[in-house]
TORTOR-61151 format. One line per field, with one value per atom (N, C-alpha, C): residue number from 1; atom name; x, y, z. Coordinates in pm, whole numbers. Example, Ala and Ser with C-alpha at 12.3 -4.5 7.8 and 13.67 -1.06 7.14 Angstrom:
num: 1|1|1|2|2|2;
atome: N|CA|C|N|CA|C;
X: 1319|1230|1320|1285|1367|1290;
Y: -569|-450|-330|-225|-106|3;
Z: 780|780|780|708|714|787;
END
This chain:
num: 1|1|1|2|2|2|3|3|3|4|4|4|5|5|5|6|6|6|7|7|7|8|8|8|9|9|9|10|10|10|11|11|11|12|12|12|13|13|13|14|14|14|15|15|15|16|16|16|17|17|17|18|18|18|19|19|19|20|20|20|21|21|21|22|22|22|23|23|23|24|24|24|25|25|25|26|26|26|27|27|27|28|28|28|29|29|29|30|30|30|31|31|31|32|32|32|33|33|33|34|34|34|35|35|35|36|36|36|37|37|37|38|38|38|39|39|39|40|40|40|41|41|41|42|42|42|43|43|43|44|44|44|45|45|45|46|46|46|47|47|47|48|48|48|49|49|49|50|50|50|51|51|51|52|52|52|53|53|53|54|54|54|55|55|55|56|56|56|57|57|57|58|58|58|59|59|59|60|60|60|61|61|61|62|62|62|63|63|63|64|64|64|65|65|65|66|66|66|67|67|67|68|68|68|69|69|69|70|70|70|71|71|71|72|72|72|73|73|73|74|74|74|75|75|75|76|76|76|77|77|77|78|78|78|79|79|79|80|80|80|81|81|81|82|82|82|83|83|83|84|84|84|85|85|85|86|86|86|87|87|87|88|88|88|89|89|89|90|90|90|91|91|91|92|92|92|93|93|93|94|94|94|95|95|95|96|96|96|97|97|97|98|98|98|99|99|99|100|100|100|101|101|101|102|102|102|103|103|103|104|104|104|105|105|105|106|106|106|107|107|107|108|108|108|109|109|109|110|110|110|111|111|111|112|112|112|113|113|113|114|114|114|115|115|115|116|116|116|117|117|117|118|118|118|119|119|119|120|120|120|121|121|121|122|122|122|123|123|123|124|124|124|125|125|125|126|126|126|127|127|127|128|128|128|129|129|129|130|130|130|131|131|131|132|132|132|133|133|133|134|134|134|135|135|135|136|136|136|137|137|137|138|138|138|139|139|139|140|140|140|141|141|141|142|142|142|143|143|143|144|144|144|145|145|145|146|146|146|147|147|147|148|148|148|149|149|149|150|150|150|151|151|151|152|152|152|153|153|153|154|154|154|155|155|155|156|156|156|157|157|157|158|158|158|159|159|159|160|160|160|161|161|161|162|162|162|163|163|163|164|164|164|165|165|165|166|166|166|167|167|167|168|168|168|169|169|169|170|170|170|171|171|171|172|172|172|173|173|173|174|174|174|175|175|175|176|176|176|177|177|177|178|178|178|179|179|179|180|180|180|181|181|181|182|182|182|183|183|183|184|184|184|185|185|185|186|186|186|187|187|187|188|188|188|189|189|189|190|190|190|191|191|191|192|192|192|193|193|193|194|194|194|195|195|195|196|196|196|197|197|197|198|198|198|199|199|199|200|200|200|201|201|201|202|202|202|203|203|203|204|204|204|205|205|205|206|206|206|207|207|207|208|208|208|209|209|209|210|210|210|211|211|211|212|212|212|213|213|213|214|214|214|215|215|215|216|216|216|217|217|217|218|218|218|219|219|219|220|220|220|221|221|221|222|222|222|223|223|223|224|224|224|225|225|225|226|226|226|227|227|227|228|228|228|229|229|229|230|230|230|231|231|231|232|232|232|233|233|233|234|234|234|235|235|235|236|236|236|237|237|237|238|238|238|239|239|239|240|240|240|241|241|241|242|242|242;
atome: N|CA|C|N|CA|C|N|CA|C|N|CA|C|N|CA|C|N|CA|C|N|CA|C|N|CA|C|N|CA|C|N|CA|C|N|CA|C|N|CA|C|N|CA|C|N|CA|C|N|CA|C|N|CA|C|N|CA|C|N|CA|C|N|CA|C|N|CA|C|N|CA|C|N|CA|C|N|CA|C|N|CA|C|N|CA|C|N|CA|C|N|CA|C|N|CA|C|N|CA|C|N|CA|C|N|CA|C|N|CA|C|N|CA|C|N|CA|C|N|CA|C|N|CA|C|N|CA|C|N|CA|C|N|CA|C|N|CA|C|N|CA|C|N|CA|C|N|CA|C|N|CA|C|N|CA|C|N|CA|C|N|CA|C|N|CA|C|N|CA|C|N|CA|C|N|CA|C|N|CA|C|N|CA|C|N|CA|C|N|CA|C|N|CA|C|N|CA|C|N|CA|C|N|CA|C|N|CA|C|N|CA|C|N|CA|C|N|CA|C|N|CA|C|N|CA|C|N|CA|C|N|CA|C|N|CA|C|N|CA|C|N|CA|C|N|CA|C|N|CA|C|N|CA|C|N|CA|C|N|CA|C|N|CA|C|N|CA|C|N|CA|C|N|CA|C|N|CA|C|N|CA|C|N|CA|C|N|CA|C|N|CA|C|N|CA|C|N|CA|C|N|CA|C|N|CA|C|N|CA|C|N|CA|C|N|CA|C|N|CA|C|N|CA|C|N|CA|C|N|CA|C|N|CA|C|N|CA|C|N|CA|C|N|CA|C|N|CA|C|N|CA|C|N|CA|C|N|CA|C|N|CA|C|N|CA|C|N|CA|C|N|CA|C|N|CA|C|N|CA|C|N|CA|C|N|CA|C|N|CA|C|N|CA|C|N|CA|C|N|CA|C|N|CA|C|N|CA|C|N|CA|C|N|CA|C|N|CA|C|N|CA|C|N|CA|C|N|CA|C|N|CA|C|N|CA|C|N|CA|C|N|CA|C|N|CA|C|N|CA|C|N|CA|C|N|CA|C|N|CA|C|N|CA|C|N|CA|C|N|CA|C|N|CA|C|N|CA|C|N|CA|C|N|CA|C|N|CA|C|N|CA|C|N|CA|C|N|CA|C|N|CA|C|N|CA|C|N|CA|C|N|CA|C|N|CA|C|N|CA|C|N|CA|C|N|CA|C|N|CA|C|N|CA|C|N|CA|C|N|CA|C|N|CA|C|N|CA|C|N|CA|C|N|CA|C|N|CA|C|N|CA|C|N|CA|C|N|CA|C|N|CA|C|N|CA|C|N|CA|C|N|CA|C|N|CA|C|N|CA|C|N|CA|C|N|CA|C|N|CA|C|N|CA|C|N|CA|C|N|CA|C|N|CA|C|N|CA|C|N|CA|C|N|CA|C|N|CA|C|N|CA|C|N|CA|C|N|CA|C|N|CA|C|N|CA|C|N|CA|C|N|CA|C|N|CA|C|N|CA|C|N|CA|C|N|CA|C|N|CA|C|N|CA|C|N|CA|C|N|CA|C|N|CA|C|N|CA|C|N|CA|C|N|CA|C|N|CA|C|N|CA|C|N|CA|C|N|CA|C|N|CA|C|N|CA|C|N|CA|C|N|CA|C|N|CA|C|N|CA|C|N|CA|C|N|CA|C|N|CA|C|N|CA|C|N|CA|C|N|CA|C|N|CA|C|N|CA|C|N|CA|C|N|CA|C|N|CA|C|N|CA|C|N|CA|C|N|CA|C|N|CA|C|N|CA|C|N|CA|C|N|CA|C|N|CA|C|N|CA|C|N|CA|C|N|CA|C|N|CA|C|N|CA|C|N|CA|C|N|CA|C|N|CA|C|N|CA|C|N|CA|C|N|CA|C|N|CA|C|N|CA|C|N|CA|C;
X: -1799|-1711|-1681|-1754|-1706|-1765|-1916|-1957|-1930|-1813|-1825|-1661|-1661|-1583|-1405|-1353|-1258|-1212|-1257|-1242|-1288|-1434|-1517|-1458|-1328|-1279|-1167|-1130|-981|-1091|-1161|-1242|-1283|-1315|-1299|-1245|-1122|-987|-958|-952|-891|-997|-1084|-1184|-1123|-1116|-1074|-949|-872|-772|-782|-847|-880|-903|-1020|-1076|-987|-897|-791|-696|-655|-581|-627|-759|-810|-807|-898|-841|-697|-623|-492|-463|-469|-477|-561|-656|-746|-661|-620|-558|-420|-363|-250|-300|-342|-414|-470|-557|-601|-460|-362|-250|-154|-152|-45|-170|-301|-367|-318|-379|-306|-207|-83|43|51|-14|-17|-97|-168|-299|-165|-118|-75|36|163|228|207|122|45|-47|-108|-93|-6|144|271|335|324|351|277|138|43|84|147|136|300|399|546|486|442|423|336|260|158|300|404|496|619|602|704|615|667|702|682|666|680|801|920|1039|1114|1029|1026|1137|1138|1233|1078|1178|1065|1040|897|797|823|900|921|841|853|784|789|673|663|637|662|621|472|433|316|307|308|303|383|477|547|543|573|570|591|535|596|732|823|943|1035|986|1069|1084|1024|1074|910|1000|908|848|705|660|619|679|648|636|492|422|302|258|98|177|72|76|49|-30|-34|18|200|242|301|335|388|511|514|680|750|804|826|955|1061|1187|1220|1285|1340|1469|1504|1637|1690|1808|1823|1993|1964|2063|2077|2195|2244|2279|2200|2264|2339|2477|2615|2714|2643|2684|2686|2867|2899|2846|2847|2812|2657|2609|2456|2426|2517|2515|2530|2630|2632|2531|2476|2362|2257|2212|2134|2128|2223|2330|2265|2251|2264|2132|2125|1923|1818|1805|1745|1636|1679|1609|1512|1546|1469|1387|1418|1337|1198|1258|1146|1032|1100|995|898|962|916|824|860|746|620|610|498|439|480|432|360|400|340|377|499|571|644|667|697|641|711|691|800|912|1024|963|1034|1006|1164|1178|1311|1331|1474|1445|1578|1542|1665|1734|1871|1901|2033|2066|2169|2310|2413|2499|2638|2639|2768|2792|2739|2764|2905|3000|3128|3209|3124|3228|3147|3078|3102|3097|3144|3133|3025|2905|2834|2694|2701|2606|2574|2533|2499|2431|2427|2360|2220|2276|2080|2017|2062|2028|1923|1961|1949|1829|1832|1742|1605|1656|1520|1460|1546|1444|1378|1450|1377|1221|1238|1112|1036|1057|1004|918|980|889|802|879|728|616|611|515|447|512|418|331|425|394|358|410|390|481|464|599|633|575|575|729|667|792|900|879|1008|1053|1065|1121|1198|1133|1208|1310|1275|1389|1520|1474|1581|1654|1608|1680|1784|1722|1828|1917|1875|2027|2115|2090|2197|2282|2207|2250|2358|2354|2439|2490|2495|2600|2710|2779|2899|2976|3131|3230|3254|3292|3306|3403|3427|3536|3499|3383|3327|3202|3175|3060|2920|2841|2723|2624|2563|2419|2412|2364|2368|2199|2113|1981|1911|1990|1891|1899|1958|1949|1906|1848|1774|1657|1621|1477|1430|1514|1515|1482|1542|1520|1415|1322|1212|1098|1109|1003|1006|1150|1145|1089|1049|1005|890|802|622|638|693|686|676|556|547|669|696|836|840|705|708|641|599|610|732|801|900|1036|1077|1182|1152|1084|1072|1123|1045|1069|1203|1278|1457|1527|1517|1573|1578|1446|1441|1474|1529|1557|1403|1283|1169|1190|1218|1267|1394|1436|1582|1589|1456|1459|1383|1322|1237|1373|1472|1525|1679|1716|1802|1734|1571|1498|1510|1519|1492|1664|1790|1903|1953|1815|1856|1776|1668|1593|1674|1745|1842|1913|1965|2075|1943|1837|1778|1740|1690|1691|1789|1917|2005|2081|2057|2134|2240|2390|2464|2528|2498|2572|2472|2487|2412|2501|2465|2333|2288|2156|2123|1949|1998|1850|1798|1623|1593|1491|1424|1314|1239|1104|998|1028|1134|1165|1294|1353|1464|1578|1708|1831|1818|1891|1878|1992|2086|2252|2335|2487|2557|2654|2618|2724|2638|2677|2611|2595|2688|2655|2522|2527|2450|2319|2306|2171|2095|2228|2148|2148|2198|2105|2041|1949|1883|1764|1781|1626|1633|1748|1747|1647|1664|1600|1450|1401|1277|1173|1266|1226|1229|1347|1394|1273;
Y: 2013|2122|2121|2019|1985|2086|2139|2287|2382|2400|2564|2613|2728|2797|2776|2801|2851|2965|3076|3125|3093|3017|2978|2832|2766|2634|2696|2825|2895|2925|3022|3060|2945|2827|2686|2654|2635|2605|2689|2805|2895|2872|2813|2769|2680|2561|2462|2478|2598|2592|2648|2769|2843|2719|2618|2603|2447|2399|2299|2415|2510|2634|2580|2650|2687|2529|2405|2285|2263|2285|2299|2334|2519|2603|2523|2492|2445|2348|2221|2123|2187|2238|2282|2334|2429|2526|2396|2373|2243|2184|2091|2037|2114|2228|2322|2333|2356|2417|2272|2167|2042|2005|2048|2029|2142|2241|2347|2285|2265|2157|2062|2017|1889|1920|2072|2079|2167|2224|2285|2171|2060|2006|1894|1905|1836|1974|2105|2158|2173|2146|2115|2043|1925|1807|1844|1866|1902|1966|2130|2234|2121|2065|2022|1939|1885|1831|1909|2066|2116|2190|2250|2330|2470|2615|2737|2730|2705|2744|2638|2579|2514|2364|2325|2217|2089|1979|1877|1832|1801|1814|1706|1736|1581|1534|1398|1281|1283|1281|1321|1216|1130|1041|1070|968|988|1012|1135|1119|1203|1248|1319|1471|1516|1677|1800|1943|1996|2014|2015|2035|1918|1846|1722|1601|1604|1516|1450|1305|1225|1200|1243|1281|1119|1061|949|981|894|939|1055|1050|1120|1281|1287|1454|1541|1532|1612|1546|1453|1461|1605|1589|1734|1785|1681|1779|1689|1757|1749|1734|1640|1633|1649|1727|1757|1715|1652|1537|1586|1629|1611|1521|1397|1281|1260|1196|1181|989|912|800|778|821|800|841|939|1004|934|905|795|881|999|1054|1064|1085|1035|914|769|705|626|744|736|847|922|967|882|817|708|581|536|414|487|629|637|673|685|764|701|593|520|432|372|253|365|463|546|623|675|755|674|571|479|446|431|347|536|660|741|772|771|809|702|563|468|529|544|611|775|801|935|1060|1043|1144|1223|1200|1304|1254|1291|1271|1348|1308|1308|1336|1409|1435|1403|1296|1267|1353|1432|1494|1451|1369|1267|1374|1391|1432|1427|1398|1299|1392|1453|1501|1441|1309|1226|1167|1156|1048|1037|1161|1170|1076|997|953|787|785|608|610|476|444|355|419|341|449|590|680|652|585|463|622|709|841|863|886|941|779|681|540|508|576|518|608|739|828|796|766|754|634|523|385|400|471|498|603|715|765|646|572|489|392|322|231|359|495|580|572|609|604|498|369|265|183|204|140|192|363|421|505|569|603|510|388|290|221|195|124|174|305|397|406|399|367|272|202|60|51|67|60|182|281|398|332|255|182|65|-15|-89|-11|123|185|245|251|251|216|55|-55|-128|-97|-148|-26|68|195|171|141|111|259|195|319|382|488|575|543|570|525|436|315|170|156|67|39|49|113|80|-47|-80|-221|-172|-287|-254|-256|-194|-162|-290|-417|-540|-548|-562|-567|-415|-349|-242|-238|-325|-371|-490|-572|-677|-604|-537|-467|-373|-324|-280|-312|-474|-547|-632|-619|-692|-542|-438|-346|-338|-389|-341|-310|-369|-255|-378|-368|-466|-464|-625|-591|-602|-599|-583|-432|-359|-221|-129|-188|-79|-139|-225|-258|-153|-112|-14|112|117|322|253|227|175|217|100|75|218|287|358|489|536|654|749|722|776|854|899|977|1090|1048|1165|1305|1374|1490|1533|1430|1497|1476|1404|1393|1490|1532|1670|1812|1831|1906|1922|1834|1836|1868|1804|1867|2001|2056|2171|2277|2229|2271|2308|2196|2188|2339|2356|2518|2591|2564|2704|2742|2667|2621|2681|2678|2723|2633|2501|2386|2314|2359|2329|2224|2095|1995|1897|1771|1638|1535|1537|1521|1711|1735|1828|1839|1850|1799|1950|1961|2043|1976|2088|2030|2144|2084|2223|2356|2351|2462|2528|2459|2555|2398|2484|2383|2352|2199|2095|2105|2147|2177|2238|2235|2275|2204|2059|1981|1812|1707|1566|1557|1517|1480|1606|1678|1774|1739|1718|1697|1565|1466|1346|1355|1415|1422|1484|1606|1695|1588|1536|1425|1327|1251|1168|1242|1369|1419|1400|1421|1442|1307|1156|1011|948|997|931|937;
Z: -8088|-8126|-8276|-8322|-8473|-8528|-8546|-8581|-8532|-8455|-8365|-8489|-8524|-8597|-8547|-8606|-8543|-8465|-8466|-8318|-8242|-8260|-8117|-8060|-8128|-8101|-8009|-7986|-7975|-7810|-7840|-7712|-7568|-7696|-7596|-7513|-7618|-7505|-7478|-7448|-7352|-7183|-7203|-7116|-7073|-7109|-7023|-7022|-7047|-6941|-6806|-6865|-6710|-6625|-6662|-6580|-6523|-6587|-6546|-6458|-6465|-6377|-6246|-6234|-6113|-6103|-6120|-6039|-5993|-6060|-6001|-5910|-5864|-5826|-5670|-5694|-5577|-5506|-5607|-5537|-5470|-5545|-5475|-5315|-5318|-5198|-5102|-5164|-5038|-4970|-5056|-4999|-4899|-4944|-4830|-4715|-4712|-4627|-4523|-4579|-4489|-4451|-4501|-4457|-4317|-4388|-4262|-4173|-4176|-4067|-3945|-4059|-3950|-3891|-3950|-3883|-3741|-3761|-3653|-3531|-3561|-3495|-3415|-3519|-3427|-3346|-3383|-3266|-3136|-3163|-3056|-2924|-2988|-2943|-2890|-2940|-2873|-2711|-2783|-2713|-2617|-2612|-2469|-2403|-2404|-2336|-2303|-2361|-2285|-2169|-2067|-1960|-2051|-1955|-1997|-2086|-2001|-2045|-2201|-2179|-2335|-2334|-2185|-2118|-2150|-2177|-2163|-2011|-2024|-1865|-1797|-1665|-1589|-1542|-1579|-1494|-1372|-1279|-1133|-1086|-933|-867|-847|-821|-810|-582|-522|-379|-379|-484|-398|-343|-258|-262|-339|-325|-434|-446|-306|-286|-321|-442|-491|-368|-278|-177|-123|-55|-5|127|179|310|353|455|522|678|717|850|793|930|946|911|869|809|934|1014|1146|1251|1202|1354|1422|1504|1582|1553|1524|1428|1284|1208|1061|1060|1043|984|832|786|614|622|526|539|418|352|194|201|136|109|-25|-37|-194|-151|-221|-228|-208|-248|-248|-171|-141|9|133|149|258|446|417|531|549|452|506|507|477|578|649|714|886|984|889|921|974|872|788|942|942|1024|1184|1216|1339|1367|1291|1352|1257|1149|1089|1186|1276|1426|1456|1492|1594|1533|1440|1337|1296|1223|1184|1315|1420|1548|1566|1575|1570|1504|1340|1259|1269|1289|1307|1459|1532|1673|1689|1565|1527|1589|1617|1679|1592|1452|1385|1226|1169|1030|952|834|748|615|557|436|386|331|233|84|108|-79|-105|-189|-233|-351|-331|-472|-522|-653|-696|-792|-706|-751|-742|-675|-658|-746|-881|-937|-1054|-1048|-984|-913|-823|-696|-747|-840|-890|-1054|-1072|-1195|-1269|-1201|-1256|-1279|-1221|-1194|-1078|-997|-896|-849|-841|-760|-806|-925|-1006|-1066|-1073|-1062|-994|-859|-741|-681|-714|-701|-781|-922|-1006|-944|-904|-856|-766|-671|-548|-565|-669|-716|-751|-868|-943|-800|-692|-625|-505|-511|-473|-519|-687|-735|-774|-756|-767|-653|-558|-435|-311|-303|-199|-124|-11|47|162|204|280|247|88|9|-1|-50|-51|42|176|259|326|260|261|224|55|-51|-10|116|71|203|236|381|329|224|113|58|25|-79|50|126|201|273|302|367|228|139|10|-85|6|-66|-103|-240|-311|-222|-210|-177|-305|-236|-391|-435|-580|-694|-731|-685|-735|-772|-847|-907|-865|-860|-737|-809|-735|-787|-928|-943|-1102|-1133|-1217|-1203|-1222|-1251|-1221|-1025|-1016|-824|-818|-834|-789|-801|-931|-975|-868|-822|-788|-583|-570|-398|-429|-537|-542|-558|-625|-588|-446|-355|-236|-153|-200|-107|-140|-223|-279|-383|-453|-634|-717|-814|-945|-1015|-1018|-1073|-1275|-1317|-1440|-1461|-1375|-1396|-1345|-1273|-1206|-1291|-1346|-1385|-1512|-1573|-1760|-1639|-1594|-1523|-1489|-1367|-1394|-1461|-1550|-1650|-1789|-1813|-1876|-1803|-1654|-1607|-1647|-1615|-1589|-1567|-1408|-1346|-1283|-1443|-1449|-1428|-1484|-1487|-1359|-1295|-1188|-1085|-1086|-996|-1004|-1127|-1154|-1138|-1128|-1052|-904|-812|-706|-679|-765|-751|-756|-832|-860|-745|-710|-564|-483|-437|-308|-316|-423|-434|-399|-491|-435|-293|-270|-131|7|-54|17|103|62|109|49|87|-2|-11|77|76|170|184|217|375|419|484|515|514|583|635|735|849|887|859|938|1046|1147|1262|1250|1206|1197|1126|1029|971|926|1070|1103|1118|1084|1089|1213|1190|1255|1360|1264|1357|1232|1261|1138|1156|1141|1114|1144|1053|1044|1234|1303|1423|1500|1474|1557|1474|1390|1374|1354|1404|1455|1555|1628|1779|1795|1699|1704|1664|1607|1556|1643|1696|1762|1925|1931|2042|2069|1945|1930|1946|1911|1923|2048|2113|2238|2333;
END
């Protein structure tokens, strides 16, 4: 540039500015195009974990029905019991207490088959949640172990139902009666402990209304109510075993 004139030194640099501009210009543009890149793929990644309605997507047992509830026994016995119980619910059991023996010898005999839809609105009536606690564990050793297990275990939460106003098990003895029912107890104590199953189990709470079932115990047989009132519809199932 040492021979080029002075206007042609002026013409120069007006060159390498343009042309430092446009690198600029480029880098800039590239960087937003990537910021745009990646925030578009963290909404990707949100959006794939919500639901339509833009609720985060519950964790589902693995077995269970679409109707939030748990089918134990042969799928083509001759008749179908629908049960909906709340853990904490001292009347389901005496539900629980009166038709539990017979039910069970029933469903292995293949005379019917229960669909349990557990769902947890008492927890009001302890101080410990002991309702949706008790709900999520009981999902939690569904999906690990079966509905064999879950049965088990839903035969423990009721055989050790805290009275209401008191403390229920505390989620180490819940972890602890879910590996005495079939459940790894270094996989089922995280789901527990971490309420896995919170939202699948305030789903199935919220079923029940739609449903048109407004309170617990409530038994149907093949479809149709069981009775309209706890005693009438343990002898309405109790009928069907005897």
């Amino acid at each position: 540039m040492d021979n080029l004139t002075p206007a042609e030194r002026v013409a120069h640099l007006r060159l390498d500015e343009r042309a430092t501009r446009r690198r600029r210009n480029l880098f800039v543009a590239c960087a937003v195009a990537g910021v745009l890149a990646l925030v578009i793929a963290i909404g990707l990644v949100i959006q794939s974990h919500r639901d339509t309605t833009g609720q985060a997507v519950q964790k589902t047992p693995h077995g269970a029905t679409s109707d939030h509830g748990v089918l134990v026994g042969k799928k083509d016995a001759p008749h179908t019991v629908v049960v909906y119980e709340d853990f904490q619910c001292p009347i389901c059991n005496e539900f629980e207490q009166a038709t539990s023996a017979k039910v069970q010898a029933g469903i292995k005999a293949g005379k019917i088959n229960v669909e349990y839809r557990m769902v947890s609105f008492l927890d009001r009536a302890s101080k410990n949640e002991y309702s949706s606690r008790a709900a999520n564990a009981a999902a939690a050793v569904l999906d690990l172990a079966g509905p064999e297990a879950f049965l088990k275990f839903h035969t423990t939460l009721f055989e050790h139902q805290p009275a209401e106003g008191t403390a229920g098990p505390t989620n180490a003895t819940l972890i602890d009666d879910a590996v005495k029912a079939g459940a790894d107890r270094g996989k089922v104590a995280p789901l527990i402990n971490g309420g896995a199953y919170d939202e699948w189990v305030a789903a199935a709470t919220d079923a029940m209304s739609r449903n048109g079932v407004n309170g617990t115990p409530t038994a149907f047989i093949d479809g149709k109510a069981a009775g309209d009132n706890p005693a009438a519809m343990a002898a309405a199932v109790l009928k069907l075993v005897d």
